[in-house]
C-alpha positions as semicolon CSV with decimal commas, in nm:
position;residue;x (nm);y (nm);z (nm)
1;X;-4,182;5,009;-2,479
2;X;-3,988;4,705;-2,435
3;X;-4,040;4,462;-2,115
4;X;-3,926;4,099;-2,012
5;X;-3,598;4,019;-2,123
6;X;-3,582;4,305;-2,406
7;X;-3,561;4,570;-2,148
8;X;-3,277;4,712;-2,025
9;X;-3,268;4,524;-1,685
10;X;-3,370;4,192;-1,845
11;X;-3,103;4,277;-2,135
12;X;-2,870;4,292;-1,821
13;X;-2,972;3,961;-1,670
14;X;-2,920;3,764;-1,917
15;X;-2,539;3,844;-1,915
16;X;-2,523;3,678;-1,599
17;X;-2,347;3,342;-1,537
18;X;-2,095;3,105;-1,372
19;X;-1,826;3,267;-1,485
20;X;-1,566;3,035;-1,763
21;X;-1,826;2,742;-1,631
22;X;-2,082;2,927;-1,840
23;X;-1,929;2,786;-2,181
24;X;-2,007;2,414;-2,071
25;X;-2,349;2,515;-1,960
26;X;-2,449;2,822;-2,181
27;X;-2,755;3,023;-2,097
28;X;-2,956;2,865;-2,440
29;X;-2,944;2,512;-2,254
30;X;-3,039;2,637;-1,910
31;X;-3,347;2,776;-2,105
32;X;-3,391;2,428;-2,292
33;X;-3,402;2,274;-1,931
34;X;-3,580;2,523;-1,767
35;X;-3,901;2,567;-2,025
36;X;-3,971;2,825;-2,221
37;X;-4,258;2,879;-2,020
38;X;-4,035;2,944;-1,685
39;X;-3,730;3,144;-1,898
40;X;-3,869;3,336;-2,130
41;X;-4,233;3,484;-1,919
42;X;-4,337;3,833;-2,021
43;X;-4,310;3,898;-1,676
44;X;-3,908;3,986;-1,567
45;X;-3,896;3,906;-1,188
46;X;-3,599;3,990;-0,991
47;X;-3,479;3,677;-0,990
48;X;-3,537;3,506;-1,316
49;X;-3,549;3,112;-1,369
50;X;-3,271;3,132;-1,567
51;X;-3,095;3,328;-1,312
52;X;-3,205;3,122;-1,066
53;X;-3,069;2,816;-1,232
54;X;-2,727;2,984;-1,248
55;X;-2,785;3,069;-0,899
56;X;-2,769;2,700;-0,780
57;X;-2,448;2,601;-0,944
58;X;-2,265;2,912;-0,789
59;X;-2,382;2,766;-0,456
60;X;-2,193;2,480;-0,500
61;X;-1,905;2,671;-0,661
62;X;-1,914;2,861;-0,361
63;X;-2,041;2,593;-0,082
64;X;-1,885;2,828;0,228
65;X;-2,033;3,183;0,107
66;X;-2,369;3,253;0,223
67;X;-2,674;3,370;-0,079
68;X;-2,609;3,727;-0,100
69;X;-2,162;3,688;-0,198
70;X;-2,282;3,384;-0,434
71;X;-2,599;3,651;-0,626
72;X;-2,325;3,880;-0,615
73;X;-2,066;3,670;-0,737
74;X;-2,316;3,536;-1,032
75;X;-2,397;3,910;-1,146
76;X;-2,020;4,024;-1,082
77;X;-1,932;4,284;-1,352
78;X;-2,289;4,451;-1,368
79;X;-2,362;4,600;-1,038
80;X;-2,336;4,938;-1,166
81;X;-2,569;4,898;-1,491
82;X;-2,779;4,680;-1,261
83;X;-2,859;4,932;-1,018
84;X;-2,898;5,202;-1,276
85;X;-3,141;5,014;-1,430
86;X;-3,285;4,968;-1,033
87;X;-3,204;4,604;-0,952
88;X;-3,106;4,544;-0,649
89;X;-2,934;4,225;-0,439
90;X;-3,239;4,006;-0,280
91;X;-3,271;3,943;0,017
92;X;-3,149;3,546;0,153
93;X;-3,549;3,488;0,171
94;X;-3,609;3,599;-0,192
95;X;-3,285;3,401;-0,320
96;X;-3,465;3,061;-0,106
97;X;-3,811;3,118;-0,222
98;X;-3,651;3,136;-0,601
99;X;-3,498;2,762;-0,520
100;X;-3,829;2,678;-0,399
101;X;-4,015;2,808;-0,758
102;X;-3,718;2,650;-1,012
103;X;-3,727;2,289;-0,794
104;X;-3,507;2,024;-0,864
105;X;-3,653;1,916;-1,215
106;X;-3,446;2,206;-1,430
107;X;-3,075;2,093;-1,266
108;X;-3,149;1,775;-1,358
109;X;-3,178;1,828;-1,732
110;X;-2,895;2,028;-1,735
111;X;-2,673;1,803;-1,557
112;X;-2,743;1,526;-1,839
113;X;-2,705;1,799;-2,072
114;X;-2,319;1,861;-1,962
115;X;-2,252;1,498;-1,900
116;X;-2,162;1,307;-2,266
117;X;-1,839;1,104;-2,272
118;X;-1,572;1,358;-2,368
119;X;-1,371;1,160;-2,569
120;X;-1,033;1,165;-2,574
121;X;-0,964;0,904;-2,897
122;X;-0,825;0,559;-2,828
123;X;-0,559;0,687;-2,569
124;X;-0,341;0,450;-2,351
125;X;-0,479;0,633;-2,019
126;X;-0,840;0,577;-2,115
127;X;-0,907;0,247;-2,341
128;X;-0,824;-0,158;-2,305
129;X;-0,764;-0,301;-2,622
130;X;-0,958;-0,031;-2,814
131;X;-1,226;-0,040;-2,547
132;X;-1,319;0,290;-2,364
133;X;-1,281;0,196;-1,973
134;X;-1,612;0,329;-1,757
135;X;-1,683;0,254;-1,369
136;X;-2,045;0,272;-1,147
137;X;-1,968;0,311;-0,787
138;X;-2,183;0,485;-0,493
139;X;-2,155;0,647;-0,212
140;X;-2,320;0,848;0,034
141;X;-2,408;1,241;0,085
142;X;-2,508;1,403;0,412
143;X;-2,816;1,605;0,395
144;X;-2,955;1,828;0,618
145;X;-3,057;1,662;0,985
146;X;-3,450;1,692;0,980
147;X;-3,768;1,559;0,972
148;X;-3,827;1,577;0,570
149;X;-3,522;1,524;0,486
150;X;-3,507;1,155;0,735
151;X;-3,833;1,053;0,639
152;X;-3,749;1,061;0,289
153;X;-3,373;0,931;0,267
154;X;-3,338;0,798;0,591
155;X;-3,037;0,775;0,850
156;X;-2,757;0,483;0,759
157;X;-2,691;0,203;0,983
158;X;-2,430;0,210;1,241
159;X;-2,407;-0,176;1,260
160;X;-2,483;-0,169;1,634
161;X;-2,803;-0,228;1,818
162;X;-3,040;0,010;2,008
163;X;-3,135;-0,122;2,371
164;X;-3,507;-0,256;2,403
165;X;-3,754;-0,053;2,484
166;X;-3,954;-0,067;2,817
167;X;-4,069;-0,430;2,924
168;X;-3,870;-0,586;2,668
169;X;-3,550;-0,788;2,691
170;X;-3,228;-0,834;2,524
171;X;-3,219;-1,132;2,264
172;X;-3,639;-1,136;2,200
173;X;-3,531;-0,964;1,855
174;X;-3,710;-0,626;1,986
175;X;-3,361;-0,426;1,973
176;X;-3,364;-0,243;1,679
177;X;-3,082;-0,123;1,438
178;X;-2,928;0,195;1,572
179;X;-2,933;0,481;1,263
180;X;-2,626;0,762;1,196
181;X;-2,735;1,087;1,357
182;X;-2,795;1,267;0,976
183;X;-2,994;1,167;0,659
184;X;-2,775;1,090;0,380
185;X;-2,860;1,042;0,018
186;X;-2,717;0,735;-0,195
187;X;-2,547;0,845;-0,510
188;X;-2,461;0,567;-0,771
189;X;-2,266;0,773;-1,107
190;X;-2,101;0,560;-1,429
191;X;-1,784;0,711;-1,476
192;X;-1,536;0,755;-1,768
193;X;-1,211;0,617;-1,613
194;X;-0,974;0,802;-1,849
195;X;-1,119;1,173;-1,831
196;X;-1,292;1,124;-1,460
197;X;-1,588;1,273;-1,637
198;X;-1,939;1,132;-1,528
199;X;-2,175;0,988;-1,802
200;X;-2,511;0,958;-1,543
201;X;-2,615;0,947;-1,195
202;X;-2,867;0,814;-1,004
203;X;-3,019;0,962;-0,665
204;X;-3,165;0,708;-0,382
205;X;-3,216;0,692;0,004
206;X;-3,032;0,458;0,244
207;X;-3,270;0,290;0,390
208;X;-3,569;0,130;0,310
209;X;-3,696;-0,131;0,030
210;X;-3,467;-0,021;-0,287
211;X;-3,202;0,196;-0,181
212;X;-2,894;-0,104;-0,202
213;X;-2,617;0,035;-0,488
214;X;-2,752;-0,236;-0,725
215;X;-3,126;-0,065;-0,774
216;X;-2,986;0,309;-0,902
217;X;-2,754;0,125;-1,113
218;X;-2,996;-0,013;-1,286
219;X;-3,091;0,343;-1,368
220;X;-2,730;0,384;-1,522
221;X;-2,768;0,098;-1,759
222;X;-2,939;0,338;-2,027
223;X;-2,581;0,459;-2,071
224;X;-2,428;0,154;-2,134
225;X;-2,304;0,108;-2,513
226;X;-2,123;-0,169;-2,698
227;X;-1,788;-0,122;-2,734
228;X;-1,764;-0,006;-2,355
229;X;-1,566;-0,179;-2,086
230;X;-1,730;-0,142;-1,758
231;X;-1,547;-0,181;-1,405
232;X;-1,747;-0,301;-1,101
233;X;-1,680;-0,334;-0,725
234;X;-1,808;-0,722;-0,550
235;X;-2,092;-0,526;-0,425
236;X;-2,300;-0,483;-0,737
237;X;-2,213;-0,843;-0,851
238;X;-2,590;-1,034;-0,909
239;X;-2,718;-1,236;-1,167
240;X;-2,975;-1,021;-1,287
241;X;-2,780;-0,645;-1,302
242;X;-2,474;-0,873;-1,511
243;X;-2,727;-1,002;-1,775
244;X;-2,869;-0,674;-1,833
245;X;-2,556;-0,478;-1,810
246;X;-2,442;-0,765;-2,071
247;X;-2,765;-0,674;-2,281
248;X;-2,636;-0,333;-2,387
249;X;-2,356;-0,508;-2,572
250;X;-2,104;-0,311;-2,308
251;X;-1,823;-0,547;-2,200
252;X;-1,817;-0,670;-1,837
253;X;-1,520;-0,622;-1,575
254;X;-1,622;-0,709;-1,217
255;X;-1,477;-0,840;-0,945
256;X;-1,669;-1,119;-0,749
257;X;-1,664;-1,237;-0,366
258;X;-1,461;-1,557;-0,286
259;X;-1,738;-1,740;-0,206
260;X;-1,912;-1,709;-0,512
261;X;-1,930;-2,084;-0,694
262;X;-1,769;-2,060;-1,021
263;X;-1,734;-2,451;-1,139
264;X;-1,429;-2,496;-1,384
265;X;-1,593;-2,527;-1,780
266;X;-1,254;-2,490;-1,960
267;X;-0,923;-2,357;-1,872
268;X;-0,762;-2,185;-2,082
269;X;-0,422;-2,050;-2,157
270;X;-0,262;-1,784;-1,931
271;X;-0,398;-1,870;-1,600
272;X;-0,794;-1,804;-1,664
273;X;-1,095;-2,050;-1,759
274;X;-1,434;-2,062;-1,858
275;X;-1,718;-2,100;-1,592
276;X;-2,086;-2,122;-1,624
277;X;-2,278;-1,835;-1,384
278;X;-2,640;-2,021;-1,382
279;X;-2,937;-1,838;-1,304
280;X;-3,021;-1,790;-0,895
281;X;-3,396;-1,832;-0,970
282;X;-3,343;-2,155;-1,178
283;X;-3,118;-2,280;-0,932
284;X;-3,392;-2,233;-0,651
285;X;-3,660;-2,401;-0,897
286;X;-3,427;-2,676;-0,945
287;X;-3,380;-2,720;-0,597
288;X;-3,754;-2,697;-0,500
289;X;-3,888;-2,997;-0,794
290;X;-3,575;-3,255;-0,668
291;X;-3,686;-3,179;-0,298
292;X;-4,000;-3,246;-0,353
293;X;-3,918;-3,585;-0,560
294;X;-3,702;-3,721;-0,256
295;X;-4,004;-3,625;-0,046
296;X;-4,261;-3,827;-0,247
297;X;-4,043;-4,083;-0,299
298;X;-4,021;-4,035;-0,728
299;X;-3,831;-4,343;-0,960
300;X;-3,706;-4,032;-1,147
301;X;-3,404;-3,905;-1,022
302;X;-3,308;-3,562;-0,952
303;X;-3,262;-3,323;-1,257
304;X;-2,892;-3,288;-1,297
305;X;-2,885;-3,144;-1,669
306;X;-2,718;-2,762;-1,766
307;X;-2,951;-2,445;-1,612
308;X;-2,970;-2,126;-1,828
309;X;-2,705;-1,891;-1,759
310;X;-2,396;-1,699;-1,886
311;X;-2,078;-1,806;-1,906
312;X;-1,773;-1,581;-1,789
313;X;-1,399;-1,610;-1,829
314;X;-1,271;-1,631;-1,438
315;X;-0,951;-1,459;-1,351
316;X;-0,801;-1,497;-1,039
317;X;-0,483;-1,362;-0,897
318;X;-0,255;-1,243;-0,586
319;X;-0,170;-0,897;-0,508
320;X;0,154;-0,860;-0,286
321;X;0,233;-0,469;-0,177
322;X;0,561;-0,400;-0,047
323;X;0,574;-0,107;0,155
324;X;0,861;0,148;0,191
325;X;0,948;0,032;0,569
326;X;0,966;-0,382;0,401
327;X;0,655;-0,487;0,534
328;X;0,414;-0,715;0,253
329;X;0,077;-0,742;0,242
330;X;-0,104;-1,005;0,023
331;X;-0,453;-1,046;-0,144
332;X;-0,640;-1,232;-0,340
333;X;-0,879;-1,142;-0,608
334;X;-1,111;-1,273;-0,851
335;X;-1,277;-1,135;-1,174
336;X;-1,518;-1,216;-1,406
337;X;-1,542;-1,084;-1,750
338;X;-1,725;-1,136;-2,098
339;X;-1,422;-1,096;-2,289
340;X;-1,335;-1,425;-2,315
341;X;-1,058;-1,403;-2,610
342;X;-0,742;-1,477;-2,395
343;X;-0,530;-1,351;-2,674
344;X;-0,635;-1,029;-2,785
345;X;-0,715;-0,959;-2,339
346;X;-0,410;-1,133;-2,157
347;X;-0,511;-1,172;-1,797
348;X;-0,253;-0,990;-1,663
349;X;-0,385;-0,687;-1,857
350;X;-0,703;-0,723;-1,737
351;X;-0,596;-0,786;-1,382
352;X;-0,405;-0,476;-1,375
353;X;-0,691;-0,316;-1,546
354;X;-0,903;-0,345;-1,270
355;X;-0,703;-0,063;-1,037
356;X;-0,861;0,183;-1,297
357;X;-1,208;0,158;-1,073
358;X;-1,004;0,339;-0,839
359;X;-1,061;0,664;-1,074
360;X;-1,421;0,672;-0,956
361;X;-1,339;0,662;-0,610
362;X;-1,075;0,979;-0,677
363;X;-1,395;1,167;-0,899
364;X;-1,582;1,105;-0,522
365;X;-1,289;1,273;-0,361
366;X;-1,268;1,576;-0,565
367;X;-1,649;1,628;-0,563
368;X;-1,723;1,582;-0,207
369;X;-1,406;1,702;-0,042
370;X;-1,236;1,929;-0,284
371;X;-1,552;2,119;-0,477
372;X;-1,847;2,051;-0,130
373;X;-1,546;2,085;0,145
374;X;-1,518;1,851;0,410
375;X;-1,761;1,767;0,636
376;X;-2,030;2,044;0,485
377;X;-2,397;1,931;0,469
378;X;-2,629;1,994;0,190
379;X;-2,789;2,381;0,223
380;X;-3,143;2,222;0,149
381;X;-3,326;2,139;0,446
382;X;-3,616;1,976;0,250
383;X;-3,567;1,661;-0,041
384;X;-3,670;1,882;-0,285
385;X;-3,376;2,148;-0,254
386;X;-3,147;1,874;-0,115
387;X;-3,143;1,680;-0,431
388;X;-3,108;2,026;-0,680
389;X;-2,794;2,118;-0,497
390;X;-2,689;1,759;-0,568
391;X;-2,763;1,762;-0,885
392;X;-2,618;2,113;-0,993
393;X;-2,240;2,009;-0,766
394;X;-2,281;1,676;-1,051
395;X;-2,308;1,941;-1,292
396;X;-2,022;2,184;-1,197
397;X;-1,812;1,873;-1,136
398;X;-1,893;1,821;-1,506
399;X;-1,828;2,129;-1,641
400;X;-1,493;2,130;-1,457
401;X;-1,371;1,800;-1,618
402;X;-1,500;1,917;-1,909
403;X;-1,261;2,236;-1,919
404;X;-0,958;1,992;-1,779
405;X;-1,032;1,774;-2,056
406;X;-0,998;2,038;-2,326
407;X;-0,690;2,163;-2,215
408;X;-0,519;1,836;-2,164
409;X;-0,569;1,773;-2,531
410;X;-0,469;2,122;-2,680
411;X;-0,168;2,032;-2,465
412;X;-0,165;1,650;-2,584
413;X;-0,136;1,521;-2,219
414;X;-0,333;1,282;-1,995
415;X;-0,585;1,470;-1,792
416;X;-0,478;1,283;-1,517
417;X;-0,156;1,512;-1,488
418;X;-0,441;1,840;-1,438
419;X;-0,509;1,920;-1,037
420;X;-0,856;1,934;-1,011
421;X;-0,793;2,206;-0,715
422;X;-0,624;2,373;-0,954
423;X;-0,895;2,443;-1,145
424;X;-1,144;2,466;-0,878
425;X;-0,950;2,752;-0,804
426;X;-0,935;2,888;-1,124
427;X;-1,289;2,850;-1,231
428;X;-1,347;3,052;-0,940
429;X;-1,153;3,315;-0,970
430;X;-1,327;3,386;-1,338
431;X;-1,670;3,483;-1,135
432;X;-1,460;3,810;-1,108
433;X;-1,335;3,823;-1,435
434;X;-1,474;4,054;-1,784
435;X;-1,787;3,912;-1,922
436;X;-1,462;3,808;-2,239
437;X;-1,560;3,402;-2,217
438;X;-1,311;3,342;-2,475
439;X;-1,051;3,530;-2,309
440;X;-1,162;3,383;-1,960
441;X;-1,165;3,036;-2,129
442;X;-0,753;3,104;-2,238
443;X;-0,690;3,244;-1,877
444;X;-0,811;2,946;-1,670
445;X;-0,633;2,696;-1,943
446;X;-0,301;2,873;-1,896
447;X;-0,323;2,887;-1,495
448;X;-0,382;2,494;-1,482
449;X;-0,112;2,404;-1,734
450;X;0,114;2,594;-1,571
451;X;0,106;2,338;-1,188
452;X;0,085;2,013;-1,361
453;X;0,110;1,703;-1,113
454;X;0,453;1,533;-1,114
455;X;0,431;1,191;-1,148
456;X;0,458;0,974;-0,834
457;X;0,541;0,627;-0,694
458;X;0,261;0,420;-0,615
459;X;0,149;0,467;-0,260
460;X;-0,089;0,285;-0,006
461;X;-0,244;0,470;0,307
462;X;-0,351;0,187;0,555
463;X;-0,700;0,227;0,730
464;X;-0,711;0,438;1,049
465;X;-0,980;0,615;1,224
466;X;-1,026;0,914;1,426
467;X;-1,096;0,772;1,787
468;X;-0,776;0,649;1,904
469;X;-0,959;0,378;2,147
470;X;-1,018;0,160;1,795
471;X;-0,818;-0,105;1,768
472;X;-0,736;0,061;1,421
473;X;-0,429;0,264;1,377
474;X;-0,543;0,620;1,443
475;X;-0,382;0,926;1,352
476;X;-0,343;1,040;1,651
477;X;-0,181;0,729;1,812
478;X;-0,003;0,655;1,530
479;X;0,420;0,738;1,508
480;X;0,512;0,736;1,153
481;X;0,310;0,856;0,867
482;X;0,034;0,657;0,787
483;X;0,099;0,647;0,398
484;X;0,436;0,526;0,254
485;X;0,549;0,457;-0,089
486;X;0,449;0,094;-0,230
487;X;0,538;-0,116;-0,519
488;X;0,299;-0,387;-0,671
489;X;0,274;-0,704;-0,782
490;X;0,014;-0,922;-0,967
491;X;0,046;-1,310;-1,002
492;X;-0,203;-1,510;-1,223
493;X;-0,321;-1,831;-1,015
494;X;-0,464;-2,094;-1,211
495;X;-0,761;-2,230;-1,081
496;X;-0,773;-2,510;-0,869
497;X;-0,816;-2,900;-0,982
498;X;-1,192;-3,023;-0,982
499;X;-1,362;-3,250;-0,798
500;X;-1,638;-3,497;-0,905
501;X;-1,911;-3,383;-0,735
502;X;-2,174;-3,689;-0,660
503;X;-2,532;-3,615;-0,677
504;X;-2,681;-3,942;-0,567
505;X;-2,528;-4,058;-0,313
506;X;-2,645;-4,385;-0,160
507;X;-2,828;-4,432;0,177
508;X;-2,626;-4,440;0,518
509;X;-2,621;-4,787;0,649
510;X;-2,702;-4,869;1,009
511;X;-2,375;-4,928;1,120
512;X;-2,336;-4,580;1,333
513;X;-1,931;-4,634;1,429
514;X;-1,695;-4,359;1,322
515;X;-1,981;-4,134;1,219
516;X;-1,905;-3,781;1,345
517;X;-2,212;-3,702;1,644
């Protein structure tokens, strides 16, 4: 008598997947993630791990279709043998409490499992002077609004403050910070800017100790590798993330705030020069021993020599954007990079090298608004299920790219020209399809080859808001479209002449005219 997955129900079951999404994430490495303790027991439940894992995906394949169309959807193709062999659907209960026994830890594993770089070769669309272009970014998910869920993550900031409570009064610092009405989680991924396919991800709160962008990127630094070219927004800039992210032998890209001091070393040619980044904490140390000498009155004078640090190659240019209706808008920008041979990285390449973050930004898009749908919550009302559904839309996200990517190359074109809806669509419609993979595989190749995207002009899409009482255009108050067609350009500034700066400068005398009060 055979039992487990040798009978004929378990022999079934095991047929059962994500449709063409099950050739990125086969059933031998959901096993490898479950355990073989949880995917191969001598006891066949109902639900199986395994089938539980594939469960989880197809609710984010399926985010608006409630347990029992997404079991049914998973298991498409077998009903009849199923219920022959007397399996029936579960019940919504049975399909939670199987979310509950798998946890989060299995869609983890298989989310890094599904997330290598999928290399395209040294293509114009994905490398910088031979260099493979990657981007870490964050942003925020909304999770389910309760108790758990806020205690755990908690709610973001609106920027505005709450009234005080009873007896106290406004100014005495007893306002506190008013929160969003929903929990959200932080999500921090390194990106491949060519393919839009992730290589990790990090999961955080927003609030509390830990929980800024720069902490879970430090989490992403494990996939770092020389010979990589990273992209970063102003935000993550600190002295600490850039030496370690300069550690793994990965290039640096990042753009910096204005304010940041960046004294002139050497300038060279093409508009860019060599500055010296020193150390916060040996600055502060610094600052602390030639206090304390003024204070004691010390013959010494203050230390003035070099402080440990890295030194960067400073680029800084203008951005004008000329709209479609003639109006210009102009910014300007400053980065900071370690490749600091001007002639094999002109500046203007790397200036115009640093609109490829934006790819990261798009990857957001498609995950949260095309694949989750707009304005939909996470299913899991707990942390526990909250983060597994995050983690297995990562991994469908991934396995999507991943079929994108294949076809772009047996077609020898930049995925970039591939709709992601496209094959959203088409990866869904394969849940339906004959158990074939191979055939399903061809199927879903041909449908998105066949609506590439056209290419278009460059286009900007000014800020607006909902609520037409903002002083922000809104769309609702707004005449005209609020995106137009734009063309670009980039000027290299050089930097600007230095100044002696005088450490010592000699005591005020007593004559108090002219001094400002």
């Amino acid at each position: 008598m055979s039992w487990g997955w040798s009978s004929a129900r378990g022999r079934l079951l095991s047929r059962a997947g994500i449709g063409v999404l099950s050739w990125v994430i086969p059933p031998g490495l959901v096993d490898e993630a479950v355990g073989d303790g949880l995917a191969w027991g001598m006891r066949l439940r109902a639900l199986p791990a395994r089938l539980g894992v594939y469960f989880v995906p197809g609710c984010a394949l399926l985010p608006a279709g409630p347990y029992g169309e997404v079991i049914r959807r998973v298991v498409a193709g077998l009903e009849r043998a199923l219920a022959a062999a007397g399996w029936q659907v579960p019940a919504s209960t049975a399909l939670t409490g199987v979310r509950r026994r798998i946890g989060e830890k299995p869609l983890e594993p298989v989310f890094r499992r599904v997330c290598p770089a999928l290399s395209p070769g040294r293509a114009p669309w994905s490398h910088l002077g031979g260099l493979p272009v990657v981007a870490w970014d964050g942003t925020t998910i909304a999770a389910w609004d309760s108790p758990a869920s806020a205690e755990a993550f908690g709610r973001p900031g609106t920027g505005k403050r709450r009234r005080p409570a009873a007896g106290g009064q406004a100014g005495t610092g007893q306002e506190r910070p008013a929160a969003a009405a929903g929990p959200q989680l932080r999500l921090v991924t390194l990106l491949a800017c060519g393919t839009r396919a992730l290589l990790d991800a990090a999961i955080a709160g927003v609030r509390g100790t830990g929980t800024g962008e720069q902490v879970p990127a430090r989490q992403l630094l494990r996939s770092l590798r020389p010979g990589m070219l990273l992209l970063a927004d102003r935000n993550f800039y600190g002295c600490q993330l850039q030496n370690a992210a300069a550690a793994t032998g990965a290039d640096l890209l990042w753009r910096v705030k204005a304010s940041l001091h960046l004294p002139v070393v050497r300038e060279l040619p093409g508009g860019s020069f060599l500055a010296h980044v020193s150390d916060p904490a040996a600055v502060l140390a610094r600052t602390r021993r030639n206090g304390g000498r003024r204070r004691r009155g010390s013959k010494p004078g203050p230390q003035t020599g070099p402080l440990p640090g890295i030194t960067v190659r400073v680029i800084e240019f203008r951005l004008t954007v000329t709209g479609a209706d003639g109006t210009v808008r102009t910014g300007r920008y400053r980065l900071i990079t370690t490749l600091r041979d001007w002639r094999a990285c002109p500046a203007a390449g790397l200036a115009a090298c640093c609109a490829w973050r934006r790819a990261i930004e798009t990857g957001y898009r498609e995950c949260k608004t095309c694949l989750r749908g707009p304005g939909r919550v996470l299913r899991g009302r707990t942390p526990g299920p909250a983060r597994q559904e995050l983690w297995a839309y990562l991994a469908v996200y991934q396995a999507i790219r991943a079929i994108i990517v294949r076809a772009a190359a047996g077609a020898g074109i930049d995925p970039g020209q591939i709709s992601f809806t496209a094959a959203l669509h088409a990866a869904r419609r394969t849940l339906h399809a004959s158990r074939d993979q191979a055939a399903a595989l061809d199927a879903a190749e041909t449908e998105i080859l066949a609506c590439l995207i056209p290419p278009r002009q460059g286009r900007i899409c000014p800020r607006a808001v909902n609520k037409p009482s903002s002083p922000w255009p809104s769309k609702h108050n707004h005449a005209g479209p609020l995106s137009q067609h734009a063309s670009y350009t980039t000027t290299i500034t050089a930097p600007a002449p230095r100044t002696q700066t005088i450490t010592n400068q000699p005591e005020h005398s007593g004559n108090h005219e002219n001094q400002p009060p």
